[in-house]
Structure formats: C-alpha cells, structure tokens
Steps between C-alpha positions, in 0.01 A plus 500: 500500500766733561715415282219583189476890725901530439456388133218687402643832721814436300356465172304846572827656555613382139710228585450146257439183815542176459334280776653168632298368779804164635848470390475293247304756314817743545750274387280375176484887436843550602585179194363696218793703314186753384418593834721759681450677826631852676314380790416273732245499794523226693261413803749300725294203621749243499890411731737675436705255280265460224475885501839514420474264239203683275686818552835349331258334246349814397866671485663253291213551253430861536850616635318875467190421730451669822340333783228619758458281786192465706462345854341449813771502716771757559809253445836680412591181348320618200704809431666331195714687250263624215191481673273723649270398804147610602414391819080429541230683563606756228250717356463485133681839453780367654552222237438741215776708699745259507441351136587848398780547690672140355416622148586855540842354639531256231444785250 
C-alpha cells in the first residue's frame, strides 16, 4: 500500500518508476541489459547479509545507480558506502527530499 503512495507521489513529481514487489523481481529487472537505473529505493525488510548482496548486484549491473535505503530500525550497520538511509516513519516529503538530493548529487 505504501509502496504504490511513493510510486505514484514519485511519478507526479516526473520521475519514470518501476515497481518490484520481492527480490527476485529486482534481480530479473536488474538481468535485462535494456533496463538501467539512477536509482534505487529499497524498503529494507530483510538481514543484513542479503542486503548487502542485492546492493552489489545492482552495482555490478548499474555501476551508476544510487541507492536509498529504507528501514525500521535505526542500525548504523547500514551506513554503507553509496547508500543513503531513511529511517521509518518518514513523511512522503521526506522521500521526495531525499530522491532529489541523490539525483541532484549524482547530477
């Protein structure tokens, strides 16, 4: 439910969104040499390891792509090189903020 809010409030603010509701769906996407990203939002819901492992996935295929990582928890651990956090509740603003401010930075 809130993920369809974050895509639609993106889309409003121009930006193209591709949806991927498990993993797998990201690393099919991630498998198709037509598909390129400059971002990725990710809603952490899984340990830390795996994490880790989608992240590098999505970097060896899009070397470019920022990442935007969203969780429940306030763990430091996640403050990994490349990737910027969002700790929940967040208002939507706040995501549109922060989107900006990885693509402005990317720019």
């Amino acid at each position: 439910m809130l993920r369809r809010l974050f895509k639609t409030c993106l889309e409003q603010k121009g930006h193209q969104v591709i949806e991927a509701t498990h993993v797998l769906q990201v690393y099919n996407l991630l498998s198709k040499p037509s598909e390129t990203f400059d971002l990725a939002v990710i809603d952490l819901l899984m340990p830390r390891p795996e994490t880790t492992t989608l992240i590098s996935s999505i970097w060896i295929e899009n070397p470019m792509t920022s990442v935007v990582l969203i969780f429940s928890d306030a763990f430091e651990l996640y403050h990994l090189p490349g990737v910027t956090s969002l700790a929940k509740p967040f208002a939507t603003e706040e995501l549109l903020s922060r989107v900006e401010q990885v693509l402005a930075a990317r720019a």
